[in-house]
Every structure is written in structure tokens, then in C-alpha cells.
C-alpha positions as CSV (number, residue, x, y, z in Angstrom):
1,X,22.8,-23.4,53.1
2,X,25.0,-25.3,50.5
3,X,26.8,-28.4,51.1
4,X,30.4,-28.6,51.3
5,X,32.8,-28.6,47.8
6,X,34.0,-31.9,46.4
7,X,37.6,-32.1,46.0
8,X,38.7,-33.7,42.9
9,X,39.8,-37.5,42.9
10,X,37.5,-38.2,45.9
11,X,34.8,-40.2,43.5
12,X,32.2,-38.4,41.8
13,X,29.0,-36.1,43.3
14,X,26.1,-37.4,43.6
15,X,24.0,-34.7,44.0
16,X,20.1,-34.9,43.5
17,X,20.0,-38.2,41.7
18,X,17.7,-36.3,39.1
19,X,20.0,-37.1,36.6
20,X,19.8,-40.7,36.8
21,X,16.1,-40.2,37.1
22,X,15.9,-38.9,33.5
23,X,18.3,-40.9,32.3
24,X,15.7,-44.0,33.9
25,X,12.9,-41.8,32.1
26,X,14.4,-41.8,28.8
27,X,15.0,-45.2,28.6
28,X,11.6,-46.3,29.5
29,X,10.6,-43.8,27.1
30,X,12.9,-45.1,24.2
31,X,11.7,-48.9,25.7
32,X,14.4,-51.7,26.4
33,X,13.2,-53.6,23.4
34,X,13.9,-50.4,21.2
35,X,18.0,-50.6,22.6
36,X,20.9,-53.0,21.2
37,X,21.8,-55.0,23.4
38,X,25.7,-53.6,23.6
39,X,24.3,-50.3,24.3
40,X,22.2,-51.2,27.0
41,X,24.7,-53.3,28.2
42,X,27.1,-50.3,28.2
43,X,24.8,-47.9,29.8
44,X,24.0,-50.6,32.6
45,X,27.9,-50.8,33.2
46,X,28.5,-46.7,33.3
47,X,25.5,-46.2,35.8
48,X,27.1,-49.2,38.1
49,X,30.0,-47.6,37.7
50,X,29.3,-44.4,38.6
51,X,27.2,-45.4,41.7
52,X,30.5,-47.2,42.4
53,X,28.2,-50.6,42.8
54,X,31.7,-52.8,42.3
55,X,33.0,-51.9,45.7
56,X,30.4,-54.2,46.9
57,X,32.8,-56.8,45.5
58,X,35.6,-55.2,46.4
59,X,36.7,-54.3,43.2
60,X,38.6,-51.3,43.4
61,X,38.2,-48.5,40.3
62,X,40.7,-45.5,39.9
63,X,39.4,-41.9,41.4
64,X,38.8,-39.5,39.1
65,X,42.3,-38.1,39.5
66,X,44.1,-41.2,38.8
67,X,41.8,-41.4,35.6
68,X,41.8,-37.7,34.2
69,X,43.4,-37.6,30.9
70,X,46.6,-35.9,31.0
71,X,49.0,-36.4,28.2
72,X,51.9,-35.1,30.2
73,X,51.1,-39.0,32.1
74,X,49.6,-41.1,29.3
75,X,53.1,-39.5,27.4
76,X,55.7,-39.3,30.3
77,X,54.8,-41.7,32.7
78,X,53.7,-44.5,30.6
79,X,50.2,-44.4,31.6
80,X,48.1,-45.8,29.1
81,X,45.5,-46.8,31.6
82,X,44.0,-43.1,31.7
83,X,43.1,-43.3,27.8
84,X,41.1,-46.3,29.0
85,X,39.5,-45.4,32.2
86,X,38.8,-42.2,31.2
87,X,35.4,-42.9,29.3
88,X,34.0,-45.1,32.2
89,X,34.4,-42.5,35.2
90,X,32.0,-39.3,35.4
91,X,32.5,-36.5,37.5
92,X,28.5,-35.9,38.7
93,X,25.2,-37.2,37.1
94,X,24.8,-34.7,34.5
95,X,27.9,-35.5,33.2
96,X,26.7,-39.3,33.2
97,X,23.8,-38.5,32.1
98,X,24.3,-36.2,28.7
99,X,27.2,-38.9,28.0
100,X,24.3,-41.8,27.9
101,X,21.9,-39.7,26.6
102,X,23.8,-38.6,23.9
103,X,25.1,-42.5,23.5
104,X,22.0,-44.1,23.3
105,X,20.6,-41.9,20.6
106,X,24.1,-42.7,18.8
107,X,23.3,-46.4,19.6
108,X,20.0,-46.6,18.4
109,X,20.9,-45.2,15.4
């Protein structure tokens, strides 16, 4: 009846893909014309991201794992990377989609 867990650091859920539909929705609904241009551009980037469209050119991202913030790493092991990649990689759609929501009414703003 359910599907099996995700483990973490195996990329993120997809789940239903409702999500990214409302996230399409509210952007139509806003209109492209109403977005800056670096916001758009930003959310273009997380959704490509998330749908892991770079491994296409084999571009390889960090899981979620290797991207968590942790400061026992960023502090300890010198891995200042985390801080970085931490605000690109989502765990599942919600979580991409209150980010953007919640970005492009900060970016229209």
C-alpha cells in the first residue's frame, strides 16, 4: 500500500509532483513579467536542481548527506562547501516548493 522509505543521502523524493505543479501554478498566476529576472533565474536553477536535470550533463551535485549542514563538519573538517550547497538541495517538493514560494514573494517584493 505505501511505497518503500527514502534513506537519507540517496537524492531527494519525488513524490506526486503536486508540488511543482503549484509551484508552476503560482508563477503563472504571479506572471513571468511580474518576477525579477534574478528571482526567476533562481527559481529556474532550484527546480533543475532538484529534478537533478544536470546529470544529463554529467555534472555531479552532492547528496543530501554530503550537503546537510552540520557544524561539527563545516567546523571540524573544514567543510565549507555544506554552508554553500545547503540552500540549493531540497529534501522532497514541498520542501522546494514553500522555499520558492516563500522566495518569490520575498523577490517580488
Amino acid at each position: 500500500m505505501f511505497g518503500p522509505r527514502r534513506r537519507w543521502g540517496r537524492g531527494p523524493s519525488r513524490g506526486s509532483g503536486f508540488g511543482l505543479m503549484l509551484l508552476a501554478a503560482q508563477l503563472g498566476q504571479i506572471g513571468l513579467d511580474r518576477i525579477p529576472p534574478v528571482t526567476l533565474a533562481t527559481v529556474v536553477a532550484q527546480v533543475t536542481i532538484f529534478l537533478n536535470v544536470w546529470r544529463r550533463f554529467h555534472i555531479r551535485l552532492p547528496t543530501i548527506r554530503d550537503a546537510c549542514v552540520s557544524a561539527f563538519h563545516v567546523w571540524h573538517h573544514r567543510q565549507w562547501r555544506r554552508l554553500f550547497w545547503a540552500a540549493f538541495l531540497h529534501v522532497d517538493e514541498w520542501h522546494l516548493y514553500y522555499n520558492m514560494a516563500s522566495f518569490l514573494w520575498k523577490g517580488r517584493s
